[in-house]
LUMGUSE-812706 format. One record per atom (N, C-alpha, C): residue number from 1; residue in three letters; x, y, z. Coordinates in Angstrom, 1 decimal, padded with zeros to 4 digits. Layout:
resi, resn, c1, c2, c3
NUM, ALA, X, Y, Z
...
REM end
This chain:
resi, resn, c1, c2, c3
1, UNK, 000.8, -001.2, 000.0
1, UNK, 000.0, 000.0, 000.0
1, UNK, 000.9, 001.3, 000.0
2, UNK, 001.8, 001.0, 000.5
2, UNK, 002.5, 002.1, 000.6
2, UNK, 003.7, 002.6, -001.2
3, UNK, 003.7, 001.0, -001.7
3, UNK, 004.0, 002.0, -002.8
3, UNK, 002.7, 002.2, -004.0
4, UNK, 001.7, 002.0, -003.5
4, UNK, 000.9, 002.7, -004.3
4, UNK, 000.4, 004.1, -003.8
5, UNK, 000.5, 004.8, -002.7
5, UNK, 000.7, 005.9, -002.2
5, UNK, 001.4, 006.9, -002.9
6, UNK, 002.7, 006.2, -002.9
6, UNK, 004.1, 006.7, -003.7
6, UNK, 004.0, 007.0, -005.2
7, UNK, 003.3, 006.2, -005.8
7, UNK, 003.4, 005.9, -007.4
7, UNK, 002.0, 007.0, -007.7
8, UNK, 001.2, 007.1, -006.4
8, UNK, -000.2, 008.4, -006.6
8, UNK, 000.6, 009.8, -006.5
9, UNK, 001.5, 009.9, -005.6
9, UNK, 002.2, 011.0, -005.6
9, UNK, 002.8, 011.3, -006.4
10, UNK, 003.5, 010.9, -007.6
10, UNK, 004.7, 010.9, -008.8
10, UNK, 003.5, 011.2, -009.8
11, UNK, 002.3, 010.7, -009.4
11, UNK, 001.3, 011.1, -010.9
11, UNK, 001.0, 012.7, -011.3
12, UNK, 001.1, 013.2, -009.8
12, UNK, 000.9, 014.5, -009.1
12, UNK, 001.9, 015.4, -010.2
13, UNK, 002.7, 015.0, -010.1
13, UNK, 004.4, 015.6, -010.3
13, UNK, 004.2, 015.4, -012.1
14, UNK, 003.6, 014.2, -012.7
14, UNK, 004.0, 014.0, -014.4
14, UNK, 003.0, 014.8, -015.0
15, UNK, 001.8, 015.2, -014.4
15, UNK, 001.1, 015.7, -015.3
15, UNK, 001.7, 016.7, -016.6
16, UNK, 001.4, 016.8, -017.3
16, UNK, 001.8, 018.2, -018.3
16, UNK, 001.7, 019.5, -017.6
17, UNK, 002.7, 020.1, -018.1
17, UNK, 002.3, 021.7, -017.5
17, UNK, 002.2, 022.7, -019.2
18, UNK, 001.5, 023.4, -018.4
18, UNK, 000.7, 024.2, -019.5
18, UNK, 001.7, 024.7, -020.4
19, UNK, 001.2, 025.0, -021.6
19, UNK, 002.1, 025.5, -022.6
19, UNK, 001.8, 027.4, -022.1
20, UNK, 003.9, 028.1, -021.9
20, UNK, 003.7, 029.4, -021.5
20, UNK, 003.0, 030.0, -022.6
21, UNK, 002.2, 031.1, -022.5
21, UNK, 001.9, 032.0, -023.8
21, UNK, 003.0, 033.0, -023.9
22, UNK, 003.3, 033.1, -025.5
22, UNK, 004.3, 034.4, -025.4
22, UNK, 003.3, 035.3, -025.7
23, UNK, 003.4, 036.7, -024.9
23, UNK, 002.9, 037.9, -025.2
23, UNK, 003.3, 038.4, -026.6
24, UNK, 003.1, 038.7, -027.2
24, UNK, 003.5, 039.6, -028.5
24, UNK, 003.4, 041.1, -027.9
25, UNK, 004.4, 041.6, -028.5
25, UNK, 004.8, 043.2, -028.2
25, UNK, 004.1, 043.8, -029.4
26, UNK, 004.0, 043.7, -030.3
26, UNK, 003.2, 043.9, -031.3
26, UNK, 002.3, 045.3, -031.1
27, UNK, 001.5, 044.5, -030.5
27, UNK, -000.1, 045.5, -030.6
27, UNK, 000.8, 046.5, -029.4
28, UNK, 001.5, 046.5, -029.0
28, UNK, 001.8, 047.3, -027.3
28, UNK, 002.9, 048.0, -028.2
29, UNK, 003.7, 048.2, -028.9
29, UNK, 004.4, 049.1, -030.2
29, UNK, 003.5, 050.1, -030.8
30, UNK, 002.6, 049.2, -031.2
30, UNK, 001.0, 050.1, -032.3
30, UNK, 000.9, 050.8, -031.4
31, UNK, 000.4, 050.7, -030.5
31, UNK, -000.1, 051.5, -029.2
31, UNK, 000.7, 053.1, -028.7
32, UNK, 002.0, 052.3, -028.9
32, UNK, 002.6, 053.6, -028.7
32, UNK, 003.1, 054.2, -029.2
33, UNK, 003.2, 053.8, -030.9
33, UNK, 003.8, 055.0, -032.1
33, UNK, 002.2, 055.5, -032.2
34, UNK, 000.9, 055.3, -031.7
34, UNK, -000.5, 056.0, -032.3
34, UNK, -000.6, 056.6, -031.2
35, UNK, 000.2, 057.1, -030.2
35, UNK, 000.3, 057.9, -028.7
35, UNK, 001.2, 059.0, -029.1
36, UNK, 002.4, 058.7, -029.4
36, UNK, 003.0, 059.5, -030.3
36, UNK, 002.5, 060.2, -031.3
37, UNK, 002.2, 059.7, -032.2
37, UNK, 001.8, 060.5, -033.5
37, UNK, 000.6, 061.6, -033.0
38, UNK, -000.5, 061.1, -031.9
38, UNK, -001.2, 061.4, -031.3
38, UNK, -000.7, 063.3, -030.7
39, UNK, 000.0, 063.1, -029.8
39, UNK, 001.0, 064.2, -029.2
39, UNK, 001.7, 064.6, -029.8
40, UNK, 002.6, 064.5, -030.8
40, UNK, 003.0, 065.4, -031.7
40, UNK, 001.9, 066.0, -032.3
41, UNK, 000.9, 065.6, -032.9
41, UNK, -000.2, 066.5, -033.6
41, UNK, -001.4, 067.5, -032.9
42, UNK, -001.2, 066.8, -031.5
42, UNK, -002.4, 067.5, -030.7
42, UNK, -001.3, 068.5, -030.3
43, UNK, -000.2, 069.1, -030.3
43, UNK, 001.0, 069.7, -029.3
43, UNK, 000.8, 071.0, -030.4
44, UNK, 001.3, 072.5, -029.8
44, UNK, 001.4, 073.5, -030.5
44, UNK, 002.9, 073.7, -029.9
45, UNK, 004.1, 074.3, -030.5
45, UNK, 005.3, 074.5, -031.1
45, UNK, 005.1, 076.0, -030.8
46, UNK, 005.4, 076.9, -029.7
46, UNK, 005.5, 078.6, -029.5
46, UNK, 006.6, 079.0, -029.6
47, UNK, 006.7, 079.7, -030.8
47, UNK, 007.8, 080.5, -030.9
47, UNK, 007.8, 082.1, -030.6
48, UNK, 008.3, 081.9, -029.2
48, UNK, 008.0, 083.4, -028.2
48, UNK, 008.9, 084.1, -028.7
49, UNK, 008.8, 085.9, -029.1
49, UNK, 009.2, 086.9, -029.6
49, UNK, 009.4, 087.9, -028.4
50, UNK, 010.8, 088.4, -028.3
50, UNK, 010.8, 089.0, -027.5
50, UNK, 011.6, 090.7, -027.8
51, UNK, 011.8, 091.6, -027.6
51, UNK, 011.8, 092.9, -027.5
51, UNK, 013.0, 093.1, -026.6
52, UNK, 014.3, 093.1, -027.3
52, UNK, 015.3, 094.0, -026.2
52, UNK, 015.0, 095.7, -026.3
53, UNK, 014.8, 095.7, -025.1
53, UNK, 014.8, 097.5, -025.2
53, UNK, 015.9, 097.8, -023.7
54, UNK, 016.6, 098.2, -024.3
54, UNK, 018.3, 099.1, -024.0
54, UNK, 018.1, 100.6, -023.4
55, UNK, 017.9, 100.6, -022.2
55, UNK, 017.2, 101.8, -021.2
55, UNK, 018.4, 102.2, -020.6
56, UNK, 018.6, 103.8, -020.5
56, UNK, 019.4, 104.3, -019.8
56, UNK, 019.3, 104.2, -018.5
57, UNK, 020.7, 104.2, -017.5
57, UNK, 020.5, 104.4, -016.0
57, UNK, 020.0, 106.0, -016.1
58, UNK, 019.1, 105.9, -014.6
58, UNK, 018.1, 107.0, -014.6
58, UNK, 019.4, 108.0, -014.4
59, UNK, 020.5, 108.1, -013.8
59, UNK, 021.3, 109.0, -014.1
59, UNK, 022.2, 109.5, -015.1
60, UNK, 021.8, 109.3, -015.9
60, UNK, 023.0, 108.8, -017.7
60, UNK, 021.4, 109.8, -018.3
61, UNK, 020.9, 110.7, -018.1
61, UNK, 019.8, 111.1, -018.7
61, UNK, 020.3, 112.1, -019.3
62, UNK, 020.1, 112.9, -020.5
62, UNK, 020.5, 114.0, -020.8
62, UNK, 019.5, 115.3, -020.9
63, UNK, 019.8, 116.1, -020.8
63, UNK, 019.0, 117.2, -020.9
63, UNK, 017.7, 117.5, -021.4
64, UNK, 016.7, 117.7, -021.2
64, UNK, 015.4, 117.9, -022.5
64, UNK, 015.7, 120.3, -022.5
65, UNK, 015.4, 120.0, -023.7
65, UNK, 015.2, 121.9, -024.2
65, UNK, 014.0, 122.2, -023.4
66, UNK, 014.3, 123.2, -022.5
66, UNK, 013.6, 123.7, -021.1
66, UNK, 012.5, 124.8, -022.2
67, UNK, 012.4, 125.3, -023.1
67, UNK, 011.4, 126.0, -023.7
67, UNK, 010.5, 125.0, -023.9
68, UNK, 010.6, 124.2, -024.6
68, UNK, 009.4, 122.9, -024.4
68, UNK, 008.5, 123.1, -023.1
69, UNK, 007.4, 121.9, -023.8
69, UNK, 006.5, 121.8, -022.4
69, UNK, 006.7, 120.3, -022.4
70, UNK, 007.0, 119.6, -021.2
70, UNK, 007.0, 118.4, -020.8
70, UNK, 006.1, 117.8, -020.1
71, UNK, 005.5, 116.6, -020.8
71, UNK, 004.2, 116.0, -020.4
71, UNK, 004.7, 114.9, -019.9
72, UNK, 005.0, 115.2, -018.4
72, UNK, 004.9, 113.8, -018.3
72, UNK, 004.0, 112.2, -017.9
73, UNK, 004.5, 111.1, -018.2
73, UNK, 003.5, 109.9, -018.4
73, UNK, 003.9, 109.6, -017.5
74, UNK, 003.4, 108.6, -016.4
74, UNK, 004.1, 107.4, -015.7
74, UNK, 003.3, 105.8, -015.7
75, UNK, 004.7, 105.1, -015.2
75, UNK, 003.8, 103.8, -015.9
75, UNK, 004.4, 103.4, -014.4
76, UNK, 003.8, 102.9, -013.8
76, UNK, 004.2, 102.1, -012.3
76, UNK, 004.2, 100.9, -012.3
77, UNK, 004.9, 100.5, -011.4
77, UNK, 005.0, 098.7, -011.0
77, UNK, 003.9, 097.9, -010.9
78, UNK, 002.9, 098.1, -010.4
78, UNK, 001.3, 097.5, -010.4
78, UNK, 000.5, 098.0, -011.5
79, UNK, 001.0, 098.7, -012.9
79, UNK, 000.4, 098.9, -014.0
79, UNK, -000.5, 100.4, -014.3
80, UNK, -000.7, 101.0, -013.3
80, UNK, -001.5, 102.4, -013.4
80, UNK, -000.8, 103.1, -014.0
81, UNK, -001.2, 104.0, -014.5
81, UNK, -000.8, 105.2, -015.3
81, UNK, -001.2, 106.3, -014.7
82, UNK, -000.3, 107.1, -015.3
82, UNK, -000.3, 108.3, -014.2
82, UNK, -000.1, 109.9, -015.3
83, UNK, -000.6, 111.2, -015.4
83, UNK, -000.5, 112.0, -016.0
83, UNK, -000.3, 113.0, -015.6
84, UNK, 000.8, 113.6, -015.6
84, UNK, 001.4, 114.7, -015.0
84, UNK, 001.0, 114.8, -013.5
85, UNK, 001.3, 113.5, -012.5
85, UNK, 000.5, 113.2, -011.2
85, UNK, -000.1, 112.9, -011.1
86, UNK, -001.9, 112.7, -011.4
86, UNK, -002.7, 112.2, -011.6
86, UNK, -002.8, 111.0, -012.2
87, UNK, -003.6, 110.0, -011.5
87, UNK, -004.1, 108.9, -012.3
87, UNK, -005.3, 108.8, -013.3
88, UNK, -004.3, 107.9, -014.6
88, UNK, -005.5, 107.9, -015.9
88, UNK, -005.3, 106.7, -016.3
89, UNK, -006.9, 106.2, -017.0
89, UNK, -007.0, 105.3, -016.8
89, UNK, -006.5, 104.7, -018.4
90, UNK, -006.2, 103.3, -019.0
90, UNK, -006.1, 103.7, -020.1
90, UNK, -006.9, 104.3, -022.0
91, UNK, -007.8, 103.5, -020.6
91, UNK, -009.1, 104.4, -022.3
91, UNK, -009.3, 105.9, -022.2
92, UNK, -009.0, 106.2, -021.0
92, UNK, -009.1, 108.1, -020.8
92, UNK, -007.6, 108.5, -021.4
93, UNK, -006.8, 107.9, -021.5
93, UNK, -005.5, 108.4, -021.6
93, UNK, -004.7, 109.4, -023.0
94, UNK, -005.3, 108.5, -024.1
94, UNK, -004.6, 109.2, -025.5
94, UNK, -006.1, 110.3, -025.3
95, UNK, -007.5, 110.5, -024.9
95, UNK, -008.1, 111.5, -025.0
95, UNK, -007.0, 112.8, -024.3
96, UNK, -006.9, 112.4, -022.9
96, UNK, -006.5, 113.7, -021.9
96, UNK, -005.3, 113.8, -022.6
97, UNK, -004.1, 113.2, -023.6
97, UNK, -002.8, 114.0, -023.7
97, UNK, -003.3, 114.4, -025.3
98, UNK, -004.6, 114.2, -026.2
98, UNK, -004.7, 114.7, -027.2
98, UNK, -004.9, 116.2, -026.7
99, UNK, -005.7, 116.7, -025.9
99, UNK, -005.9, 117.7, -025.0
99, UNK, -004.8, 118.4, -024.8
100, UNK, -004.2, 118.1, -023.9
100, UNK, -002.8, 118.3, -023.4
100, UNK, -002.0, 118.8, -024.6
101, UNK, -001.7, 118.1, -025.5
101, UNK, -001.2, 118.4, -026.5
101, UNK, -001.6, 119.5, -027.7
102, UNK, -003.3, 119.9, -027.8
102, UNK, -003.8, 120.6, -028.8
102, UNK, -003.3, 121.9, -027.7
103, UNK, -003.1, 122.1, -026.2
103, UNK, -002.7, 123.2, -025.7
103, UNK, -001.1, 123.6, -026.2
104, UNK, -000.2, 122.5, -026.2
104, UNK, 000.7, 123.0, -026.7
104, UNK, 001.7, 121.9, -028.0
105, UNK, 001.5, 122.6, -029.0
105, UNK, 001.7, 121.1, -029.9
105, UNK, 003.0, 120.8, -030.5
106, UNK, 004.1, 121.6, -029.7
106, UNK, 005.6, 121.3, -029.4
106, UNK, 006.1, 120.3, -028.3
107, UNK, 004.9, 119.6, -027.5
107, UNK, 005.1, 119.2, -026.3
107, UNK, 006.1, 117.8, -026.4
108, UNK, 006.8, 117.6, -025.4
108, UNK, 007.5, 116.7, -025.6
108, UNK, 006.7, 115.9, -024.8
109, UNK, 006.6, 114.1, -024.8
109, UNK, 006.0, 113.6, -024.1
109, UNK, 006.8, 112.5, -023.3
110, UNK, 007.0, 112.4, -022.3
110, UNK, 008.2, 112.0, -021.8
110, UNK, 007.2, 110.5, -020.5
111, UNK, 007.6, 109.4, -021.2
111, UNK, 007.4, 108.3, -020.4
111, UNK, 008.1, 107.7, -019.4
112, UNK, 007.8, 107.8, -018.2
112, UNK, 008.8, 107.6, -017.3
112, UNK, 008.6, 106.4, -016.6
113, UNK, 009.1, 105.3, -016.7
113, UNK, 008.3, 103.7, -016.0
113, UNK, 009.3, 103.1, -015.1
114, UNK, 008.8, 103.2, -014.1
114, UNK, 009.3, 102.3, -013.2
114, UNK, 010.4, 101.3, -013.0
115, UNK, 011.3, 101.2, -012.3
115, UNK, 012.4, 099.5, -012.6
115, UNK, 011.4, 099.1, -012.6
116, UNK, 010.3, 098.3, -012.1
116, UNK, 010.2, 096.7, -012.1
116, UNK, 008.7, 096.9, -013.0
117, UNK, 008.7, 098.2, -013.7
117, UNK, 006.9, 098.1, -013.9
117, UNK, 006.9, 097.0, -015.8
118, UNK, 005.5, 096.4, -015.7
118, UNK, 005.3, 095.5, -016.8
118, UNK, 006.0, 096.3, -018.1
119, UNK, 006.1, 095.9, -019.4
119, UNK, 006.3, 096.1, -020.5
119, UNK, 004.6, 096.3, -020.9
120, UNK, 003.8, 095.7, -020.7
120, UNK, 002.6, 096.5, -021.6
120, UNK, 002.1, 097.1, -021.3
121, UNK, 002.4, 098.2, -019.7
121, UNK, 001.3, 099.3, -019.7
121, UNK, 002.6, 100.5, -020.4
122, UNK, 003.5, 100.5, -020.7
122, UNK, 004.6, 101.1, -021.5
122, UNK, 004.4, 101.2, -022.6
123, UNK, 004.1, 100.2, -023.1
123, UNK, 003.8, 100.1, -024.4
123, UNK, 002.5, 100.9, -024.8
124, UNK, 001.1, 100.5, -024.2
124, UNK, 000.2, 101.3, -024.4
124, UNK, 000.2, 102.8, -023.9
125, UNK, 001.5, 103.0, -023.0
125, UNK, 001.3, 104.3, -023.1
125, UNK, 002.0, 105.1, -024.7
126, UNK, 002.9, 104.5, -024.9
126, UNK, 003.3, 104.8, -025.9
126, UNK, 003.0, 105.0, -026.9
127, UNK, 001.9, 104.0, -027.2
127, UNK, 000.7, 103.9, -027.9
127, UNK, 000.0, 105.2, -028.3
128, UNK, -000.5, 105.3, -027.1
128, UNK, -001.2, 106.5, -026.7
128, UNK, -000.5, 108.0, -027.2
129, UNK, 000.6, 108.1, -026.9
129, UNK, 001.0, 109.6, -026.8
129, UNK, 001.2, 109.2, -028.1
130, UNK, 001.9, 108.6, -029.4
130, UNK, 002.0, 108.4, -030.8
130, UNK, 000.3, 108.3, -031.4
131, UNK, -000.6, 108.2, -031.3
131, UNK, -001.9, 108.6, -031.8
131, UNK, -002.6, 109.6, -031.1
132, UNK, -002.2, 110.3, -030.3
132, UNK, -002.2, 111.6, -029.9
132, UNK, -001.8, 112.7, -030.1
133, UNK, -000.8, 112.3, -031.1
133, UNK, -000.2, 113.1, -031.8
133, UNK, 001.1, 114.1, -031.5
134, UNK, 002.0, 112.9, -030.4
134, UNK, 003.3, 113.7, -030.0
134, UNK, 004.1, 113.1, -031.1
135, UNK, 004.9, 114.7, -031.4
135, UNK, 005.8, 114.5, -032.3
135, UNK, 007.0, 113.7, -031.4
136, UNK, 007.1, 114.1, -030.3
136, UNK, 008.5, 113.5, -029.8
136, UNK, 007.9, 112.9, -028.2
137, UNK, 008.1, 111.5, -028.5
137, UNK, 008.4, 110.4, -027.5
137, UNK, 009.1, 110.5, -026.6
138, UNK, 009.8, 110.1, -025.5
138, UNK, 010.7, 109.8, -024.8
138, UNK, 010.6, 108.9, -024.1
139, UNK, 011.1, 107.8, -023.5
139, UNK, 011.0, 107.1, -022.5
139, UNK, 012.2, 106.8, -021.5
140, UNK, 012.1, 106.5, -020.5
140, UNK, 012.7, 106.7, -019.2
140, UNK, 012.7, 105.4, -017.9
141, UNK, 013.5, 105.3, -017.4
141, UNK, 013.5, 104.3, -016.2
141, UNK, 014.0, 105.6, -015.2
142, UNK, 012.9, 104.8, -014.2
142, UNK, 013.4, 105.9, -013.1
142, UNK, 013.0, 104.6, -011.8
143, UNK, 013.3, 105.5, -010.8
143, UNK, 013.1, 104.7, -009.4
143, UNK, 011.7, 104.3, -009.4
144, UNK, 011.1, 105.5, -009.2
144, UNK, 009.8, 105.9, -008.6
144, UNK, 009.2, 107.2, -009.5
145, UNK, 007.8, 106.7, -009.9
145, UNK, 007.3, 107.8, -010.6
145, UNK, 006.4, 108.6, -009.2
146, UNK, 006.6, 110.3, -009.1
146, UNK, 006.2, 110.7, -008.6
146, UNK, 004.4, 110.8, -008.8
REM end
């Protein structure tokens, strides 16, 4: 009895074992050049444009011709604008220096912005005083616009 015990246990042991399946990489390749092609086509490519503008130190400034009248603009660090002290807003702005300017229309217009203030309220002031009709621009870095 005991070697038929023995000879039940070895039957245990001979059965067949399964045949492994190979995965195929295949479809798992497809998958990931159509993920690819995917992202490259859904992806936009920015090609950012940028503006060196080359500012004098506020003390490297030269003279303006004192018979002129000087209008000045300010452009501050939190973006306000400012006109001859006063704050304006930007849709009031090219009005009040067309004004300003039909009073004197040799006026120089002199932009004075901030170190750390943005590049677009600069620009829109700029904007402004050139369809307002200043013949002469200026612009400026300073500390602090009064």
């Amino acid at each position: 009895m005991a070697n038929s015990h023995a000879k039940k246990r070895t039957m245990l042991f001979d059965e067949p074992v399964g045949r492994k399946r190979v995965v195929s990489l295949t479809p798992l390749i497809d998958v990931v050049f159509l993920l690819l092609i995917f992202f490259m086509l859904a992806s936009t490519f920015l090609q950012t444009q940028t503006l060196t503008v080359i500012t004098p130190a506020p003390d490297d400034s030269e003279e303006v011709d004192t018979d002129r009248v000087v209008i000045e603009l300010g452009v501050h660090t939190d973006g306000h604008l400012t006109l001859d002290g006063s704050t304006v807003s930007v849709a009031a702005l090219e009005d009040k220096l067309k004004a300003r300017i039909k009073e004197s229309p040799d006026a120089i217009v002199s932009v004075l912005a901030e170190k750390n203030a943005e590049v677009q309220p600069l620009i829109w002031a700029v904007d402004a005083a050139r369809r307002a009709g200043a013949d002469t621009v200026s612009t400026s870095r300073v500390g602090s616009v009064k």
